[in-house]
C-alpha positions as CSV (number, residue, x, y, z in Angstrom):
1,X,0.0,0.0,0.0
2,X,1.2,3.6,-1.2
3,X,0.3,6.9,1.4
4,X,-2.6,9.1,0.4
5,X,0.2,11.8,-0.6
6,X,2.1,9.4,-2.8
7,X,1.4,9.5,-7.1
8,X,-0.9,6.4,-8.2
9,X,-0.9,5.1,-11.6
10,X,-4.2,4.7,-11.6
11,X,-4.8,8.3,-11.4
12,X,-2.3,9.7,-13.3
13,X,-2.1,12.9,-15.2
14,X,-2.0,10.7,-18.7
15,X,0.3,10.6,-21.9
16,X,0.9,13.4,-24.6
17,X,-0.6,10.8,-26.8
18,X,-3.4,8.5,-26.1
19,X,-2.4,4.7,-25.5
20,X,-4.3,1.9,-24.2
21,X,-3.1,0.5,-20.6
22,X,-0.3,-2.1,-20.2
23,X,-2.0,-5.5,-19.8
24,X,0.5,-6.7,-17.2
25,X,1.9,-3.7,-15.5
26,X,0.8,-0.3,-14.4
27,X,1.9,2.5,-16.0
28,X,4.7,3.5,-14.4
29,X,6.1,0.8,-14.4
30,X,6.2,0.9,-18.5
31,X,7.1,3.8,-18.1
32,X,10.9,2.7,-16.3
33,X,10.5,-0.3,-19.0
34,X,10.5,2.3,-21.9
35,X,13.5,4.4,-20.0
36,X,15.6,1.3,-19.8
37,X,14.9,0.0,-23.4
38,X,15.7,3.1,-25.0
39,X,19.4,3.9,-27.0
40,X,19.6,7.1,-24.3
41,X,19.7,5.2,-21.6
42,X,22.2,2.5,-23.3
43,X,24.6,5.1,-24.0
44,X,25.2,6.3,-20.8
45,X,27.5,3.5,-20.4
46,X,30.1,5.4,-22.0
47,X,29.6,8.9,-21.0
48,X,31.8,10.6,-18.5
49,X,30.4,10.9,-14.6
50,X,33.9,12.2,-13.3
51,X,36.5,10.3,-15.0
52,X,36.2,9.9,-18.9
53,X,35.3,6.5,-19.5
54,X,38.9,5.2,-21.0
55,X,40.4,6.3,-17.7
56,X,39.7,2.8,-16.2
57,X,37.1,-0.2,-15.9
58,X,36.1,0.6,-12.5
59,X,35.1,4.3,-11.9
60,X,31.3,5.3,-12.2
61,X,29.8,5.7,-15.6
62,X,26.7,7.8,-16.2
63,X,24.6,4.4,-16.6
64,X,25.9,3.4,-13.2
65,X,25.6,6.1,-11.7
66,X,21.9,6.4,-12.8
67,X,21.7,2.9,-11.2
68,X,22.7,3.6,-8.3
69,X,20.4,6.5,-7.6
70,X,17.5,4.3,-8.8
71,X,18.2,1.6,-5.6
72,X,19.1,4.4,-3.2
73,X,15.8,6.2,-4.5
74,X,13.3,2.9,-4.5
75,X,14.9,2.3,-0.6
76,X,13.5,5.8,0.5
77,X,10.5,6.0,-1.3
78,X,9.5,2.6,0.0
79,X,10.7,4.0,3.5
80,X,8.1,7.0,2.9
81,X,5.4,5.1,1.1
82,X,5.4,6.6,-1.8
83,X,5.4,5.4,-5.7
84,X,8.4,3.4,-5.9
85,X,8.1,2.6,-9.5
86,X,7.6,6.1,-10.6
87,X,10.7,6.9,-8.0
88,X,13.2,4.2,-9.7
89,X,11.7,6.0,-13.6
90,X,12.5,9.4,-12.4
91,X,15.9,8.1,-11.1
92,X,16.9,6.3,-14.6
93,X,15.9,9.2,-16.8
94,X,17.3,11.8,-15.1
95,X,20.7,12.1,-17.0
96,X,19.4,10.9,-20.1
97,X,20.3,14.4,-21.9
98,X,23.4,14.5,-20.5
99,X,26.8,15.1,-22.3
100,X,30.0,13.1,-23.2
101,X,32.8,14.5,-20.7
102,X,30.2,15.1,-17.7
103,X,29.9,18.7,-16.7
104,X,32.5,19.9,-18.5
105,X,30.6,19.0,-21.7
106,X,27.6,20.3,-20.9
107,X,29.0,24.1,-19.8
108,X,31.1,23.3,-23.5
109,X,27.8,22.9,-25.2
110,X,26.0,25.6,-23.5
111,X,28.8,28.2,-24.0
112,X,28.7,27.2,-27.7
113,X,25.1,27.6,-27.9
114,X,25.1,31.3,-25.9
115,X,27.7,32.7,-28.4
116,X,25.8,31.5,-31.2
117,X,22.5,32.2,-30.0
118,X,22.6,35.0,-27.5
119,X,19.0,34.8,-25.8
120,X,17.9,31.4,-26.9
121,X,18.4,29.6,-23.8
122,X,21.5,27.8,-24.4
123,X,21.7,24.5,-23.6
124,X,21.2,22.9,-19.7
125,X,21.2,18.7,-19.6
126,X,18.1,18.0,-17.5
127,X,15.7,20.2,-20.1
128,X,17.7,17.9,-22.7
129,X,16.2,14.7,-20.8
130,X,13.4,15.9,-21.1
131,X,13.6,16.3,-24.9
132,X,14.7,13.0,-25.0
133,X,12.1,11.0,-23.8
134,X,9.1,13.8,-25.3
135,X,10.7,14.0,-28.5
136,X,14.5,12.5,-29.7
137,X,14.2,9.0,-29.4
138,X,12.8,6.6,-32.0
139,X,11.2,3.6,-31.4
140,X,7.6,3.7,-31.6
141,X,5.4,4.2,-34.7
142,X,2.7,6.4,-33.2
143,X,4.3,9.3,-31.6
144,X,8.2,10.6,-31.3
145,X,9.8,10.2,-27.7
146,X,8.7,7.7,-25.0
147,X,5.2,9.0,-24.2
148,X,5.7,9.1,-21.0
149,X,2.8,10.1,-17.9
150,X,3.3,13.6,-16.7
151,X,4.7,12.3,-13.4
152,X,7.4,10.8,-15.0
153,X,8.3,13.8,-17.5
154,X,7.6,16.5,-14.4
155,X,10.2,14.1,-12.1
156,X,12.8,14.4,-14.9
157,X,12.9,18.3,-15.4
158,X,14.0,19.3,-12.5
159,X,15.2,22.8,-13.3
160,X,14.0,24.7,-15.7
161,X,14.1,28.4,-17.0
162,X,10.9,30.6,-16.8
163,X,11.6,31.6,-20.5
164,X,12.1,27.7,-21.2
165,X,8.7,26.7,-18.8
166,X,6.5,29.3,-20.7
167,X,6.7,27.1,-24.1
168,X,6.7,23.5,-22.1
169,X,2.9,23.4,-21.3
170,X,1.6,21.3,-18.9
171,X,5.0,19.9,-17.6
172,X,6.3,23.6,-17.0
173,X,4.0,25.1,-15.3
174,X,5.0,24.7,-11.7
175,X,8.0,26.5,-12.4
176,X,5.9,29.7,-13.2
177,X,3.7,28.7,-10.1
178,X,6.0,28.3,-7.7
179,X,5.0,25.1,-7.1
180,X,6.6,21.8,-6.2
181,X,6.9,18.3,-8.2
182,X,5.5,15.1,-6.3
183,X,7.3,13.5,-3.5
184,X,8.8,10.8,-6.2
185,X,10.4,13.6,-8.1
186,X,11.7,15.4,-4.9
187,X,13.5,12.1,-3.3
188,X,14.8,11.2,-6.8
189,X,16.6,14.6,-7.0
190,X,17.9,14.1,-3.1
191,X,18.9,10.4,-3.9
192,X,20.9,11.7,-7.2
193,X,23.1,14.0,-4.4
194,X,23.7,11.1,-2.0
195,X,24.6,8.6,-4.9
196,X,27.5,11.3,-6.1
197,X,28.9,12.3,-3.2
198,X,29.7,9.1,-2.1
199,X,30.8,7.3,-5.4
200,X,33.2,9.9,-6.3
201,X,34.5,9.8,-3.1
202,X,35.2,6.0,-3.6
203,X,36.4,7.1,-7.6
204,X,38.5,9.8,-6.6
205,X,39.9,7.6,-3.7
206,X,40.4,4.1,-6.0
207,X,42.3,6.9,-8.5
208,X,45.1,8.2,-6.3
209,X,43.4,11.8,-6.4
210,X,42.4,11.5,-3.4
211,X,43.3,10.0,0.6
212,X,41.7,8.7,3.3
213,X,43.5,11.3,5.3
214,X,42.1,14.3,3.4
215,X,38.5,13.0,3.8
216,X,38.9,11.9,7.6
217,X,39.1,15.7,8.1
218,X,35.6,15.8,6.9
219,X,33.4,15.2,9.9
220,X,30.6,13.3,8.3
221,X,33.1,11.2,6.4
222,X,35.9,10.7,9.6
223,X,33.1,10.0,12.3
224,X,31.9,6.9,10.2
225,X,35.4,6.3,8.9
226,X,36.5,5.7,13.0
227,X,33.6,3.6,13.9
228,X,34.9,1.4,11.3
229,X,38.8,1.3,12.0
230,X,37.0,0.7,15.6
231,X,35.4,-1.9,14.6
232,X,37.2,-3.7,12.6
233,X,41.0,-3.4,13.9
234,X,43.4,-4.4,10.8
235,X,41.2,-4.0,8.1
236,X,42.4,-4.0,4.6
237,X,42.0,-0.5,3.1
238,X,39.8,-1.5,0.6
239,X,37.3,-2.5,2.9
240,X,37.8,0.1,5.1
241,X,36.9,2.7,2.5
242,X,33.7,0.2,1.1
243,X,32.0,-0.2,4.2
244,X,32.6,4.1,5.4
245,X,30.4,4.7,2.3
246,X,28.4,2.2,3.1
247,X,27.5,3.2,6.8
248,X,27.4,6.8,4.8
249,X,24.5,6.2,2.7
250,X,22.8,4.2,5.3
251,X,23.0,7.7,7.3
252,X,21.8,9.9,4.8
253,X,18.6,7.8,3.7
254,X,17.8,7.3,7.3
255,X,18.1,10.8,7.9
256,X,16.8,11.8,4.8
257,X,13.7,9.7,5.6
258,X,13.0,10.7,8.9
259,X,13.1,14.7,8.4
260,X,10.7,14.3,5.6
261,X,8.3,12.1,7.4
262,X,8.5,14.6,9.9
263,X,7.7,17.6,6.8
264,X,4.7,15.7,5.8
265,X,3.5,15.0,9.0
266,X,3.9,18.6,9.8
267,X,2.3,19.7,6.7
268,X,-0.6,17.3,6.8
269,X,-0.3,16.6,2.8
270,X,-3.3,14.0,1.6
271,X,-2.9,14.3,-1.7
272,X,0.0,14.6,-4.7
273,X,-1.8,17.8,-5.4
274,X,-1.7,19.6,-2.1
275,X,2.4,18.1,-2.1
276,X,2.7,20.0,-5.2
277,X,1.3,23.2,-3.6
278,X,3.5,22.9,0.0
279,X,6.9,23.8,0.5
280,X,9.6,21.3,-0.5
281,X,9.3,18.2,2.2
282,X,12.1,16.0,1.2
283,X,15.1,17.2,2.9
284,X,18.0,16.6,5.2
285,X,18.2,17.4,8.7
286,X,19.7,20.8,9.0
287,X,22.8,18.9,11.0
288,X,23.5,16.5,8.1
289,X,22.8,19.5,5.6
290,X,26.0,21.3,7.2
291,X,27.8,18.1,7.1
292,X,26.9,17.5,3.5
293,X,28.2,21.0,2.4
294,X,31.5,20.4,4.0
295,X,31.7,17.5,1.9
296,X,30.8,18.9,-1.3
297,X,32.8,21.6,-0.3
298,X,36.1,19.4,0.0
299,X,35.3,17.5,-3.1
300,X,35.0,20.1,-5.6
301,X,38.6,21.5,-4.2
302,X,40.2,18.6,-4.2
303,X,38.8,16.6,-6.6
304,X,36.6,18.1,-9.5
305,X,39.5,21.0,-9.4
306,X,42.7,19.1,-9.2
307,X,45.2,19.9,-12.0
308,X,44.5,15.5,-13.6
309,X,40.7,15.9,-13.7
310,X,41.0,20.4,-14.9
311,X,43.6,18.7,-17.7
312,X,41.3,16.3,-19.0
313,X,37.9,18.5,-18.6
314,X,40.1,21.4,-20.8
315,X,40.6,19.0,-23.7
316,X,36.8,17.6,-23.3
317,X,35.4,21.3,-24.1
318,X,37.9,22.2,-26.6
319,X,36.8,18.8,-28.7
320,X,33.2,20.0,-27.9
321,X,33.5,23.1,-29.2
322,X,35.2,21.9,-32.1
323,X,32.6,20.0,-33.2
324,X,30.1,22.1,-32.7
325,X,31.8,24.7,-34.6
326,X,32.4,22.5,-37.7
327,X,28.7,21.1,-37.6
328,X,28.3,24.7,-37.8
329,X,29.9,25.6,-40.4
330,X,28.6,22.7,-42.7
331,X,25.6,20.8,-41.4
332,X,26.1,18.3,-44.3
333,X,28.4,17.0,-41.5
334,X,25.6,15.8,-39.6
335,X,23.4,12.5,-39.8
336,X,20.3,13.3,-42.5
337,X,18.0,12.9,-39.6
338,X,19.6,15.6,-37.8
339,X,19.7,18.0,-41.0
340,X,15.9,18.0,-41.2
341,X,15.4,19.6,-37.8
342,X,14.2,23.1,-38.7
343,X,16.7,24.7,-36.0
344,X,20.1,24.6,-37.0
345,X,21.7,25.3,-33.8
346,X,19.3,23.0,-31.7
347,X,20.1,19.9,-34.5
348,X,23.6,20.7,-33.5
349,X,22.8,20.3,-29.6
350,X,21.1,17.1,-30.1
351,X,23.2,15.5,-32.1
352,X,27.1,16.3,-29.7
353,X,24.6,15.8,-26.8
354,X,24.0,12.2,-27.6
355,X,27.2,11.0,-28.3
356,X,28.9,9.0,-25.8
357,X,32.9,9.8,-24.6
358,X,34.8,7.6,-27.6
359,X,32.1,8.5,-30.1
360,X,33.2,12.4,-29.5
361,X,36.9,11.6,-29.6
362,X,36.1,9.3,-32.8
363,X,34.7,12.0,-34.7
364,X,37.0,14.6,-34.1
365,X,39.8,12.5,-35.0
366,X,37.9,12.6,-38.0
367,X,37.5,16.1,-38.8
368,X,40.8,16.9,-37.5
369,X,43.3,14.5,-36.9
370,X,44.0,15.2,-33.5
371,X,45.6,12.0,-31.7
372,X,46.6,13.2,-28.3
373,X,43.8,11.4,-26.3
């Protein structure tokens, strides 16, 4: 059984183009089915999370990384009561617009499309999701996109201009509201946060960019990291490291859990509907909030800025912007499919956005011969 407050597929807000219901599964649940079957979703195997993908066999991907914020996302919405299935589709397609190279693709791409198109929005990853699934992939013969429910479209944009909302209908509208997404769409986001903090600590740890030593400084991180050592005396320090981050994640989805059973509680939500009118209610305790900070805080100093991950990132957005420029200067370069979208620029977004790490490299060694990867 689901909480009053929780998103039922029974009642949901429908499809952007009629369908008859599953036979053997509700309709979220197609929905995560049609997420999972689709070529996005396949290719984030190969897209950068932190480390390119040709860096090493172990570090996150942007598939596992989705995957891993799907299982932390199903444990706290089944802690809350609330739609898990919608939850884990919210959690899959959330990166399905993203970049090759990670972030520093996606500020490439957007700097490309501001100097090119000054006004027109540039270019931001989660309203590329959303694309995706409403409109870039191809694999039904009724209707372009997924056809996704509303819940499962309004999970996935999570940000979203008020220039941007103002042409998205239905799905954009909260953002000139002021109002909220459902509870689903609000632990997805909170389980993306935990499921990053933690793996790139274990990435930029396993790499060598990082030490146990610099991280036990970080209370959150040192308070679980001695309980361990305490423990478990003599503990290899692979182990070590693999059961901190476990213990850490176990804190954070408890906590996260019980401040925002406490919210609802509080607020005395019955419906999706009066969710979507409250405040935010998932959330961190303020305590763990601090905590979290100082993590992030450490992490982007010592690892999404240090001079091995800056070198790589620098030659990322210079291939980027290389490609884009030559797409622009000769869209014959681009697939026919791509050529007919009316929107030269945007053609251009879709097509560099979708391409995985090696495909990237792959085609600017084609147009230019450059073999220093």
């Amino acid at each position: 059984m689901i909480a009053p407050y929780a998103c039922h597929p029974d009642r949901s807000r429908g499809r952007r183009h009629e369908e008859p219901p599953p036979r053997d599964r509700n309709d979220f649940q197609r929905d995560r089915d049609r997420i999972v079957h689709c070529g996005a979703f396949r290719r984030l195997e190969y897209k950068t999370q932190v480390f390119l993908n040709h860096e090493g066999d172990l570090f996150r991907t942007r598939l596992t990384h989705s995957l891993e914020v799907a299982q932390i996302a199903r444990s706290i919405a089944r802690g809350l009561g609330l739609n898990e299935d919608l939850t884990e589709a919210i959690s899959l397609a959330h990166d399905l617009g993203h970049t090759p190279f990670g972030h520093a693709g996606q500020d490439a791409l957007a700097a490309c499309m501001r100097e090119r198109e000054p006004g027109g929005g540039g270019f931001e990853h989660n309203l590329q999701s959303l694309r995706v699934v409403d409109r870039l992939e191809e694999r039904y013969a009724a209707f372009d996109g997924l056809n996704l429910c509303f819940e499962t479209r309004e999970g996935v944009l999570k940000h979203c201009s008020r220039r941007n909302a103002e042409r998205l209908g239905d799905v954009g509208e909260r953002f000139l509201q002021g109002r909220q997404p459902s509870l689903e769409a609000q632990v997805a986001n909170l389980a993306d946060e935990i499921a990053y903090n933690n793996h790139d600590i274990d990435d930029g740890i396993r790499s060598g960019l990082l030490e146990l030593e610099q991280m036990e400084a970080v209370p959150f991180f040192g308070g679980h990291l001695h309980a361990v050592r305490a423990a478990y005396p003599g503990l290899n320090a692979k182990r070590v490291l693999a059961e901190t981050i476990r213990r850490m994640i176990s804190a954070l989805v408890a906590d996260l859990v019980e401040q925002t059973a406490a919210r609802i509680r509080d607020s005395a939500v019955a419906s999706p509907d009066e969710v979507r009118a409250a405040p935010p209610l998932a959330a961190f305790s303020a305590p763990v909030r601090e905590q979290l900070a100082q993590l992030q805080q450490l992490l982007r100093k010592a690892l999404y800025r240090h001079p091995r991950v800056l070198r790589t990132t620098t030659k990322a957005s210079r291939v980027l912007r290389e490609l884009f420029a030559a797409y622009a200067d000769d869209l014959r370069l681009l697939p026919v499919e791509h050529q007919r979208e009316h929107r030269q620029l945007r053609a251009i977004a879709d097509y560099v956005a979708g391409m995985t790490d090696r495909y990237a490299i792959r085609e600017h060694r084609k147009l230019f011969s450059v073999q220093d990867w």
